[in-house]
RODREN-383112 format. One record per residue (C-alpha): z, x, y negated; residue in three letters. Coordinates in steps of 0.5 Angstrom, whole numbers. Layout:
BEGIN
zz	xx	yy	type
Z	X	Y	ALA
...
//
This chain:
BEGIN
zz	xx	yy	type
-94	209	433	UNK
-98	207	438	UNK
-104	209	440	UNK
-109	204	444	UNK
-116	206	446	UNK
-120	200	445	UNK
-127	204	445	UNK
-129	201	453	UNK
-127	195	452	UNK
-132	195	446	UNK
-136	199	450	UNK
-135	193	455	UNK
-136	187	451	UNK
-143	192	448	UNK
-145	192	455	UNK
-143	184	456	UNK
-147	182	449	UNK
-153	186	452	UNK
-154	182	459	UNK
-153	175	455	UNK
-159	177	450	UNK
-163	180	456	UNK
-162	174	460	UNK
-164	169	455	UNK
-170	173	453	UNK
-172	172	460	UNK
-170	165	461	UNK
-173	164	455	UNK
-179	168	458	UNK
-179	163	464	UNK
-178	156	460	UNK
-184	159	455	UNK
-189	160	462	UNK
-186	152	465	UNK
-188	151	459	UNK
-195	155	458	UNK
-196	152	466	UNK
-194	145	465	UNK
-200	145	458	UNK
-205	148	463	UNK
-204	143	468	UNK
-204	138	462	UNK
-210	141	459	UNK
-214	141	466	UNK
-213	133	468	UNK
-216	131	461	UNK
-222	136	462	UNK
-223	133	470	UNK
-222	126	467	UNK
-227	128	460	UNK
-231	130	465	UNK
-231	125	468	UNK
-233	119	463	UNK
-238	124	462	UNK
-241	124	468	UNK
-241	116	470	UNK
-244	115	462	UNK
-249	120	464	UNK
-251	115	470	UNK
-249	109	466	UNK
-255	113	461	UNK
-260	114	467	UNK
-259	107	469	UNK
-260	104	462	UNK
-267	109	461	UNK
-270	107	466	UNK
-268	99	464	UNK
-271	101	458	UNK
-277	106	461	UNK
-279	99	465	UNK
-278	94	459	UNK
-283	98	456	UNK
-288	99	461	UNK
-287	91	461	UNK
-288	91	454	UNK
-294	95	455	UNK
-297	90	460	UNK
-296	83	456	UNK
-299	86	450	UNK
-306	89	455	UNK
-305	81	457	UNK
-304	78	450	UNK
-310	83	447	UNK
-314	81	453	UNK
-312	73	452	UNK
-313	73	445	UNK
-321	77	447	UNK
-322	70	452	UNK
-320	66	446	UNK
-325	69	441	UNK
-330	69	447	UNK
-329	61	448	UNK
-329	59	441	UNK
-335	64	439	UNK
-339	61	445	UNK
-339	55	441	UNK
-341	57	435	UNK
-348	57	435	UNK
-349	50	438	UNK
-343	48	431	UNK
-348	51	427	UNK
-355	48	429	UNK
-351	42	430	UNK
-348	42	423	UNK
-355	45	420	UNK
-358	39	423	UNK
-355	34	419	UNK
-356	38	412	UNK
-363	38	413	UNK
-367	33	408	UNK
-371	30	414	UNK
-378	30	412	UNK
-378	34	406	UNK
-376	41	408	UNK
-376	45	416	UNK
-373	51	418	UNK
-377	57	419	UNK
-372	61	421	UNK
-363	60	422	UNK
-359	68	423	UNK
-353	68	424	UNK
-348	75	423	UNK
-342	75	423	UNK
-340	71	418	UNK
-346	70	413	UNK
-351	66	415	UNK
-359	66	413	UNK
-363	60	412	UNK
-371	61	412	UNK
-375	55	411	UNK
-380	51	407	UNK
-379	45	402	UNK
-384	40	398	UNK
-380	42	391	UNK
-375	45	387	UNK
-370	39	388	UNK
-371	39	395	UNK
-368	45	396	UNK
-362	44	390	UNK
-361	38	394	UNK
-360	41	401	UNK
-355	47	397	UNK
-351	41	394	UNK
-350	39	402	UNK
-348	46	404	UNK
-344	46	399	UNK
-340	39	400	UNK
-339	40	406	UNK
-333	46	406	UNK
-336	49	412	UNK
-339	55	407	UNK
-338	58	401	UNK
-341	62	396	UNK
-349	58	397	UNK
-353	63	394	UNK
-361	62	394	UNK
-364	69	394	UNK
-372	67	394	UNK
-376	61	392	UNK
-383	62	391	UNK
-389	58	391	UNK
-393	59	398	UNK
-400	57	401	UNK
-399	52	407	UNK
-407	51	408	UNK
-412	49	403	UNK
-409	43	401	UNK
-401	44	400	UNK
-397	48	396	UNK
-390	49	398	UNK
-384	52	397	UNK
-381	57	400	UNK
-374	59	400	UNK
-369	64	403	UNK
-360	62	403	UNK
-355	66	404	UNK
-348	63	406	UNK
-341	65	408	UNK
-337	61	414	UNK
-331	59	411	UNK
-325	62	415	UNK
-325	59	422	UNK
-318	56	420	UNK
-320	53	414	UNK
-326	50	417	UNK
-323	47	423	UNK
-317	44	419	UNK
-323	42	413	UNK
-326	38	420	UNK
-321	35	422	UNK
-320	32	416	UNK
-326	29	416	UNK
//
């Protein structure tokens, strides 16, 4: 019988399996860092243009507070200029006011009958001190304040009996009134 030696040639093919894994195990080494540098660079470009869009939003929000910083300062200003407008307005329309309320009192007067001694008027209550020749007199002038839906809540405070001179007794009254709201004053005037 034959006897052959197959022992290099396994030793060969051993040696050749050998090579084939290492080299695979290098290429695949090789592809994996392609790979890896490829990511990197892929994962650099997206953070450079992340960034970017970050910056350019940064200068988009810079510009835009200071948008906003100005509309408020403006926003400030017009509410300076509305608070100092409406201040005119009140000033102009209480400028008035006194002249309205005498003006106003004098077509309430019963003439001959009764005269002021005194007309206060603080913020919205008025105070009328005066002197009338009787009782009716004074319900009479009460009535006309009333009526004439300039004022409300006519209260008489004092009535008494006073000594004019030796001859003449006459009565002497304090009113107390509030103003109506200048808004219901005005259209209640109007209408008129």
């Amino acid at each position: 019988m034959i006897k052959v030696n197959l022992l290099p040639f396994r030793a060969a093919r051993k040696k050749e399996n050998i090579r084939r894994q290492v080299s695979i195990f290098f290429l695949s080494i090789i592809f994996v860092s392609l790979f890896m540098y490829y990511y990197n660079i892929s994962l650099n470009n997206k953070i450079d243009a992340c960034s970017i869009k970050i910056e350019n939003i940064k200068n988009e929000v810079a510009k835009y507070n200071k948008i906003t910083k100005e509309v408020a300062d403006i926003k400030n200003r017009l509410d300076v200029l509305n608070k100092k407008t409406g201040v005119i307005k009140n000033l102009e329309l209480n400028r008035k006011e006194p002249v309205l309320l005498l003006d106003t009192m004098t077509f309430m007067v019963i003439p001959k009958q009764m005269w002021f001694t005194n007309l206060e008027a603080k913020e919205e209550v008025v105070t009328i001190k005066g002197f009338a020749l009787d009782n009716k007199t004074v319900a009479d002038f009460m009535t006309r304040i009333e009526d004439s839906k300039l004022f409300d809540s006519v209260n008489l405070m004092t009535l008494k009996q006073e000594k004019y001179n030796e001859h003449t007794n006459l009565k002497g009254f304090v009113i107390s009134c509030n103003k109506m709201p200048r808004d219901n004053a005005a259209t209640d005037k109007a209408n008129k």
